[in-house]
C-alpha positions in Angstrom: -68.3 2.5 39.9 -69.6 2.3 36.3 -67.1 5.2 34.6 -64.2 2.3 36.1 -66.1 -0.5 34.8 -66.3 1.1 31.5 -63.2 2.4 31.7 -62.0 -1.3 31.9 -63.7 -2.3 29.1 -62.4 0.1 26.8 -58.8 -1.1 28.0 -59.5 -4.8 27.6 -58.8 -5.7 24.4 -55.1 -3.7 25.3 -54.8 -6.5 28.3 -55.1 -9.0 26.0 -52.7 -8.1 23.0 -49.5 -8.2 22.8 -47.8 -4.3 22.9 -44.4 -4.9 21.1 -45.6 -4.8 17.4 -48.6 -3.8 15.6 -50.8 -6.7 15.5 -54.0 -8.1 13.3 -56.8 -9.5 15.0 -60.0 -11.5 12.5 -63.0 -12.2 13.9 -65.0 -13.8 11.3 -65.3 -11.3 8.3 -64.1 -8.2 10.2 -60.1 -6.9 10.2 -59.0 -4.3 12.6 -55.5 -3.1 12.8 -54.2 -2.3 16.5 -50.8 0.1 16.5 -51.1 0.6 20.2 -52.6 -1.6 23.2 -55.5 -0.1 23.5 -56.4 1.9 19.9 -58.7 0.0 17.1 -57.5 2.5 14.0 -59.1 1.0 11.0 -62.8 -1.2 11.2 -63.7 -3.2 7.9 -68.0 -2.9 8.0 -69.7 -5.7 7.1 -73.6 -6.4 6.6 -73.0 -7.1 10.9 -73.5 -3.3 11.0 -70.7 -3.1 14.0 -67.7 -4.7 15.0 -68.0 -7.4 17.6 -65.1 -8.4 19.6 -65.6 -11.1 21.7 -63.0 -11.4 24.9 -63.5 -14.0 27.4 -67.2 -14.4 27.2 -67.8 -10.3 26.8 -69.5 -9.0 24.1 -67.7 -5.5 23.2 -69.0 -3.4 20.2 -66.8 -1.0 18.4 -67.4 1.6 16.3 -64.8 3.8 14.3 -62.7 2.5 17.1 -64.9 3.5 19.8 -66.3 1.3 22.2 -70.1 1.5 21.9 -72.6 0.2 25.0 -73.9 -2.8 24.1 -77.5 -2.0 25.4 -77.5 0.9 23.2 -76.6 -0.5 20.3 -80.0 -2.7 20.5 -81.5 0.6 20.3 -80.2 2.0 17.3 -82.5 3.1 14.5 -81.7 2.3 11.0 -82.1 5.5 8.1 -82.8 3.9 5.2 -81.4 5.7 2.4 -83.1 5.7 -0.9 -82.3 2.8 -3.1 -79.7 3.6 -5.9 -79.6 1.6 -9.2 -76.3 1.1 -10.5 -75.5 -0.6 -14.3 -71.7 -1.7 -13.7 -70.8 -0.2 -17.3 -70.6 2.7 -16.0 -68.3 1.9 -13.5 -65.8 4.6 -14.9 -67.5 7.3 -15.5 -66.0 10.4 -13.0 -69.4 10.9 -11.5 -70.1 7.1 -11.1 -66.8 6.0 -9.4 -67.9 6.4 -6.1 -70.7 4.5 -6.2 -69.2 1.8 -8.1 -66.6 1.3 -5.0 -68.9 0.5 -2.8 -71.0 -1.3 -4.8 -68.1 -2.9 -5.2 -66.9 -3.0 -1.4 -70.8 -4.1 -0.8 -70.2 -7.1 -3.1 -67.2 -8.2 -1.9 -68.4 -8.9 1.9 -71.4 -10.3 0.9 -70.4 -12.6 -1.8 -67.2 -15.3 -1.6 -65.9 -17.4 -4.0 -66.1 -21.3 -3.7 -63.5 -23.7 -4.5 -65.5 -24.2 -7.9 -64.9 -20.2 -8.5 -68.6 -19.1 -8.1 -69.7 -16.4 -5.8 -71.9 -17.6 -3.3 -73.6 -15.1 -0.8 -72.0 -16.2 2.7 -70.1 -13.5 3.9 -67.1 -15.5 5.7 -64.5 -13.9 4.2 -63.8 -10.6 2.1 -63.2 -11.2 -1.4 -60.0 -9.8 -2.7 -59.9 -7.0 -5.1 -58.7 -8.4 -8.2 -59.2 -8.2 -12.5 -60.5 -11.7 -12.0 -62.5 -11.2 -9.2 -64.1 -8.0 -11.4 -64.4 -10.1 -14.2 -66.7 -12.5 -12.1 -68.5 -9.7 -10.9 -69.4 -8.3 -13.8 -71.0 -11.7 -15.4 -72.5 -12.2 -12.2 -74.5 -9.0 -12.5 -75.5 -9.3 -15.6 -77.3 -12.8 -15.2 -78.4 -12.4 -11.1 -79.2 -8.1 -10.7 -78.2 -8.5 -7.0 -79.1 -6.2 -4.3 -76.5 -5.1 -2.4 -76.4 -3.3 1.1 -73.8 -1.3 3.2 -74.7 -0.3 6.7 -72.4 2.1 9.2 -73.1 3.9 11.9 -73.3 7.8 11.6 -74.6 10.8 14.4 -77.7 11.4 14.9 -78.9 13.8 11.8 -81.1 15.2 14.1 -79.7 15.8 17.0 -76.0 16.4 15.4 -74.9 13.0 17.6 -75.5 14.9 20.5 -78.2 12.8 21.9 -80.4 16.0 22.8 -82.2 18.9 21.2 -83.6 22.4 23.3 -86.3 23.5 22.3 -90.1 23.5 23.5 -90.4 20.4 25.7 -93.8 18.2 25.9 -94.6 20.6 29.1 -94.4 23.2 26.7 -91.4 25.1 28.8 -88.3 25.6 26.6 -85.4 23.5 27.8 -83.4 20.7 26.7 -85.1 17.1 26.3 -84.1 13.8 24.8 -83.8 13.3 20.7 -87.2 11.7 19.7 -85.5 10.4 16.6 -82.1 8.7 17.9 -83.9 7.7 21.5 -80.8 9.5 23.2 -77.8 7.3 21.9 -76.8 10.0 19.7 -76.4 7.9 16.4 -78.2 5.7 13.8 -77.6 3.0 11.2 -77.2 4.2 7.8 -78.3 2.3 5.2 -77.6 2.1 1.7 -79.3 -0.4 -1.1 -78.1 -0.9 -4.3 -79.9 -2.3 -7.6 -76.7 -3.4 -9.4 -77.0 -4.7 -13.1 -74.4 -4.7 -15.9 -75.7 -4.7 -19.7 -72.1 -4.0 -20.8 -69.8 -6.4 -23.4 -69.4 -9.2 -21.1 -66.1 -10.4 -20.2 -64.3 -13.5 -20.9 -65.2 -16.2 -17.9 -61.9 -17.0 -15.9 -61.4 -20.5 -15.6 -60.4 -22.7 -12.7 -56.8 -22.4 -13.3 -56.5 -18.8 -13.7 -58.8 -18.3 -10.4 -56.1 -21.5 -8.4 -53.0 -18.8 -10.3 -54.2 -15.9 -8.7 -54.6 -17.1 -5.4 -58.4 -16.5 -5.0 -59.6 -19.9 -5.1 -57.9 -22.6 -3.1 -56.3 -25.5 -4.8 -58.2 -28.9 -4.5 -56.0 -31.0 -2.7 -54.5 -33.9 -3.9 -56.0 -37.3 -3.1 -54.3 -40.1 -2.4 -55.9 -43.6 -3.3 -54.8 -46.2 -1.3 -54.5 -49.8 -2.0 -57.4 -51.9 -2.2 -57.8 -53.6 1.7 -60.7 -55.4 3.2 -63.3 -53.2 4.6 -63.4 -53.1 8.8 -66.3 -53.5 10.5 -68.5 -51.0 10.8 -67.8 -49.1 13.3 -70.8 -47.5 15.8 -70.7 -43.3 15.3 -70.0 -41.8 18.5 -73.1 -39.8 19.4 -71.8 -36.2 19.9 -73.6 -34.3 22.6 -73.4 -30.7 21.1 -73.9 -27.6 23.4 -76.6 -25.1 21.9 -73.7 -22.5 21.1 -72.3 -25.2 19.2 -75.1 -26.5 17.4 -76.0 -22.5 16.9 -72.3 -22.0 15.4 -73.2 -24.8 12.9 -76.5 -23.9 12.0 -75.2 -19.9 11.2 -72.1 -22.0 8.9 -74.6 -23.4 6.9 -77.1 -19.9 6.6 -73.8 -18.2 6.0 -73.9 -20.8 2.8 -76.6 -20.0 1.7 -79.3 -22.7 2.8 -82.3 -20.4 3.6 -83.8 -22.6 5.8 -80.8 -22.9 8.2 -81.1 -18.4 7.5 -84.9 -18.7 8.8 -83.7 -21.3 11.7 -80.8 -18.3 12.5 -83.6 -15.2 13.0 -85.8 -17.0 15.0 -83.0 -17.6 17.2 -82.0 -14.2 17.3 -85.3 -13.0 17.8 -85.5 -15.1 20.7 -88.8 -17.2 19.0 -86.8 -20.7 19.1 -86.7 -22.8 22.2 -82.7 -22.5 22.1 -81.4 -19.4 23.1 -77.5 -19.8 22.6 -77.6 -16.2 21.6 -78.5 -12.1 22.9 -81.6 -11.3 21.6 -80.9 -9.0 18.6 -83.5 -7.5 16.4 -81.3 -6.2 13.9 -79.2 -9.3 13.2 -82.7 -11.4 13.2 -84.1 -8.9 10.5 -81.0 -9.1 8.3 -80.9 -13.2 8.3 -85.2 -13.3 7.8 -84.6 -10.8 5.0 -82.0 -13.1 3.6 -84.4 -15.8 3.6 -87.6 -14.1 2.5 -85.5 -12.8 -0.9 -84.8 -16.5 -1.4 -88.7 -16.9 -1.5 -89.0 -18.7 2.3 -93.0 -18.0 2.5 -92.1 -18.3 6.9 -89.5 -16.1 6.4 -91.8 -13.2 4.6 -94.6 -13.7 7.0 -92.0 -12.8 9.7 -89.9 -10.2 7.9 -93.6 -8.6 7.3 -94.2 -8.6 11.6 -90.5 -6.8 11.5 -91.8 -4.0 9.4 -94.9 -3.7 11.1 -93.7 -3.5 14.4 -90.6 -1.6 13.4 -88.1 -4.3 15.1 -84.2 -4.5 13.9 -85.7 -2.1 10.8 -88.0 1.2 10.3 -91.3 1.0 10.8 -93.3 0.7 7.4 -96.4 -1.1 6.5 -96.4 -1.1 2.7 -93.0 -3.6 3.0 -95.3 -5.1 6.2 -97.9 -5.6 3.2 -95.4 -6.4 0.6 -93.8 -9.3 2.6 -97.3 -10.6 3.8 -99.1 -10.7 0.9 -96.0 -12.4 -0.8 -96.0 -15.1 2.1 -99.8 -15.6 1.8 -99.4 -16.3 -1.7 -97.3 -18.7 -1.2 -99.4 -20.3 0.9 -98.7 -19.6 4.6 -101.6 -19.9 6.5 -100.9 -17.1 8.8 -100.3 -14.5 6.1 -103.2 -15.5 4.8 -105.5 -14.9 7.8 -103.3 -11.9 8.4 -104.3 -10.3 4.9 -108.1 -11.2 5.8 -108.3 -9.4 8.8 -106.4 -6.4 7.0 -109.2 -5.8 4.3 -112.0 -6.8 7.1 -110.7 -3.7 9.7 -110.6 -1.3 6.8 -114.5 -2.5 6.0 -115.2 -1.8 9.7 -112.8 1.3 9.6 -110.3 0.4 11.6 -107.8 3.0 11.1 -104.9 0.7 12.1 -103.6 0.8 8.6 -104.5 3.9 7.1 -101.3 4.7 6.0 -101.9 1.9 3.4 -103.1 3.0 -0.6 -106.1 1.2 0.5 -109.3 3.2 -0.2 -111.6 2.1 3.2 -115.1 3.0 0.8 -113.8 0.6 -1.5 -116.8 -2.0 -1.6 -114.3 -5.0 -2.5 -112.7 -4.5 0.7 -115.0 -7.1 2.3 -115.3 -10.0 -0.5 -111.6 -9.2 -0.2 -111.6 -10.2 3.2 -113.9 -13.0 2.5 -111.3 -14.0 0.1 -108.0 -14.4 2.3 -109.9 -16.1 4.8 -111.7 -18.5 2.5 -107.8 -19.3 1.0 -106.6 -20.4 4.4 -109.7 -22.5 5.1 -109.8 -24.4 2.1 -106.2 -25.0 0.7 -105.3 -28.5 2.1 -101.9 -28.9 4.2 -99.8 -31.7 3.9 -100.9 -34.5 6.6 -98.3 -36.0 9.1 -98.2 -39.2 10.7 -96.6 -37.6 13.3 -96.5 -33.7 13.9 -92.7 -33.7 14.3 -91.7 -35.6 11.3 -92.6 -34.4 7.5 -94.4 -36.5 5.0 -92.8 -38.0 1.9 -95.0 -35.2 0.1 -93.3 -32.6 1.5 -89.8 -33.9 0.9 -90.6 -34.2 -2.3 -92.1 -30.9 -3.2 -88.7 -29.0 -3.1 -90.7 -26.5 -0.7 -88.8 -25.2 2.7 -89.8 -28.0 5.0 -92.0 -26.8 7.9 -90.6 -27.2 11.9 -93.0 -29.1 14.0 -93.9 -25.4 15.7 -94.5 -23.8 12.5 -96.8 -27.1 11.4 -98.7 -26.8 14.8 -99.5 -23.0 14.3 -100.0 -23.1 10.2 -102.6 -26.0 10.7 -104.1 -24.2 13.6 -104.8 -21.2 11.7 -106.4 -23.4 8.7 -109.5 -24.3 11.5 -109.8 -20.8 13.3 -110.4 -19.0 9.6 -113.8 -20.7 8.7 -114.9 -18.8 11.5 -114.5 -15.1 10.4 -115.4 -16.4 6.7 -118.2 -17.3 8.0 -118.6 -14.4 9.7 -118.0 -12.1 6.4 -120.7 -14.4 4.4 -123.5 -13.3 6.9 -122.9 -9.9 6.3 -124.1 -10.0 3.2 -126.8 -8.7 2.1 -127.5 -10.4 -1.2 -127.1 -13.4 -2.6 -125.1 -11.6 -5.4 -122.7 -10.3 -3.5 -121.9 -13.8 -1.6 -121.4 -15.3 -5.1 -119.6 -12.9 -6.4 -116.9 -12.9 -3.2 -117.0 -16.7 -3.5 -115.7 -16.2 -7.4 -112.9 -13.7 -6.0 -111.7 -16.1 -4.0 -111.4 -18.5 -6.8 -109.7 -15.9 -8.9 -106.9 -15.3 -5.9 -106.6 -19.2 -5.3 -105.6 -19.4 -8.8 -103.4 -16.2 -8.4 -101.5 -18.3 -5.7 -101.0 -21.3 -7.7 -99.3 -19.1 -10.5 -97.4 -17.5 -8.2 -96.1 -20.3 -6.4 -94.9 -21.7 -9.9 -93.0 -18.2 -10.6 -91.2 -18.2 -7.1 -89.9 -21.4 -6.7 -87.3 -21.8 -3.8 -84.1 -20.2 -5.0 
């Protein structure tokens, strides 16, 4: 019964296209040319790690042309490969070309051009290859440094893609058992960062026109005034009564735009921490949209993106990014970081070896005033105060900050009260008056560390 049902759904998308010609088929950002009814030759990768056809309410993932079970995909482990940095003048060098095209195949799915003929990180549509285009690039690099990521999926290194290994098994008889690395599925993501700058001669800037010309900006279209007529009524706005998918579809527009708190709206949902769940739960696409947001300086974004790396969901398991991201949220003043980072240096004091992998020396005598530190942070910066819990105050409209969702506002205020408590805790134990006033002036010395720091990294 299952090898006919997958059986059918390898045949399915050759049911549903037509078999006289060869045929193109877009799904969002991804191109796939069919030559027969039921053969995908050619996939396009795009930061969505696989391709995702989606026939008649079926989810179907391909890979290389092959279809891939979807419940194995959510089990895939990601490799990541060390980061490579990349200066774009040397883009022609015979031992640099390679990496320049896909740094250069990297750029173009992540980045578009808008009808004002600036890149913008959205990913909707593949920019074309093009001297413009390059040109673009090129000054783009050399103000913004971007980070750039290409993802595939590749066999098991381990295992050669086959899924298994023989060898001694955990009963210690020799035999074949299950790849610890790869779970069994046989493959993993791939990876590949690059820090791409360009201290080159910089090229001339392209202008509107020559971007309109060469096809790779739309033309504005023309507007028509019309004649001067008396205004009608108003009108009362139908009230739209959106589905969640629909109301999903437009909240991923705008985090495909680049609004980073529509990109943190679009991982919780993913991640299945929202109330709407229009969506599978996928860790890997939730990571990828948090990390989005945490890079444009989203301090609920971090906070999250450091649980991903702590837990190893939708990304490898690795506490010094779990650290990284957290400390960089509780700096910018998330509550929960900041209790988070507390408890960190307190466990080490009481040797909890949770975190030993951390650089963090557990004899170290500032681990507690440490501790004493975070907490005291979380306790005593002030939140915003709300009328109501679901609407935001003038203040924090005005600050420019990511505004927080009534949830968040619940749990970050929470947080505030429960850390007086272990403070208070740390401050008994103590054991001179010296060392209580010397932890009280660490904690002024990191509350004015996370006022300079939320000056430097401002929302982006």
């Amino acid at each position: 019964m299952m090898k006919a049902l997958f059986r059918t759904l390898i045949l399915l998308p050759g049911l549903l296209l037509p078999t006289a010609q060869a045929a193109t088929t877009t799904t969002q950002r991804v191109t796939y040319n069919v030559s027969s009814p039921s053969t995908v030759n050619e996939t396009t990768y795009s930061d969505g790690i696989v391709t995702k056809v989606y026939l008649d309410g079926v989810v179907l993932y391909y890979q290389g042309g092959n279809l891939i079970n979807a419940a194995s995909y959510g089990g895939l482990k990601i490799k990541q490969k060390a980061p490579v940095v990349f200066d774009l003048r040397n883009r022609d060098s015979m031992l640099q070309k390679d990496v320049f095209s896909k740094v250069w195949q990297a750029f173009r799915l992540q980045y578009s051009l808008n009808d004002k003929g600036k890149y913008v990180r959205d990913g909707r549509t593949e920019t074309p290859a093009h001297k413009l285009s390059l040109n673009l690039f090129l000054l783009f690099a050399a103000d913004q440094q971007p980070e750039l990521n290409l993802e595939k999926i590749v066999a098991c290194n381990a295992c050669a893609g086959k899924g298994h290994k023989v060898g001694i098994r955990p009963n210690n008889l020799v035999g074949e058992y299950t790849c610890d690395f790869c779970g069994g599925i046989g493959k993993h993501i791939e990876k590949e960062t690059f820090l791409v700058s360009y201290t080159g001669q910089l090229p001339a800037t392209p202008t509107l026109a020559e971007l309109i010309e060469s096809g790779l900006v739309n033309a504005a279209p023309r507007i028509v005034i019309p004649m001067a007529v008396a205004d009608p009524a108003p009108a009362e706005k139908p009230k739209l009564n959106l589905s969640a998918e629909q109301k999903f579809a437009s909240l991923k527009a705008s985090a495909q735009a680049g609004d980073r708190q529509a990109q943190y709206e679009v991982a919780m949902i993913y991640a299945h921490e929202s109330s709407d769940k229009p969506v599978a739960r996928d860790n890997f696409e939730a990571a990828a949209w948090m990390e989005k947001a945490a890079k444009s300086n989203h301090k609920m974004a971090q906070f999250h993106l450091g649980t991903y790396y702590e837990k190893g969901l939708g990304v490898d398991r690795n506490l010094e990014l779990a650290l990284k991201w957290r400390r960089s949220s509780a700096l910018l003043g998330c509550k929960q970081a900041q209790r988070w980072m507390g408890h960190l240096y307190w466990g080490i004091f009481n040797n909890d070896n949770t975190f030993a992998a951390l650089a963090i020396d557990p004899k170290d005598p500032g681990n507690l005033p440490e501790a004493y530190a975070w907490f005291s942070l979380a306790a005593d910066t002030p939140m915003p105060t709300r009328a109501d819990p679901n609407t935001p105050s003038e203040e924090e409209l005005k600050s420019g900050e990511a505004v927080l969702n009534s949830k968040d506002f619940f749990f970050e205020r929470t947080t505030m009260s429960s850390t007086k408590k272990p403070r208070d805790d740390i401050s008994n134990q103590f054991t001179s008056k010296k060392q209580l006033v010397d932890a009280k002036s660490r904690a002024e010395a990191l509350a004015a560390e996370a006022a300079s720091y939320q000056t430097t990294h401002r929302a982006q």
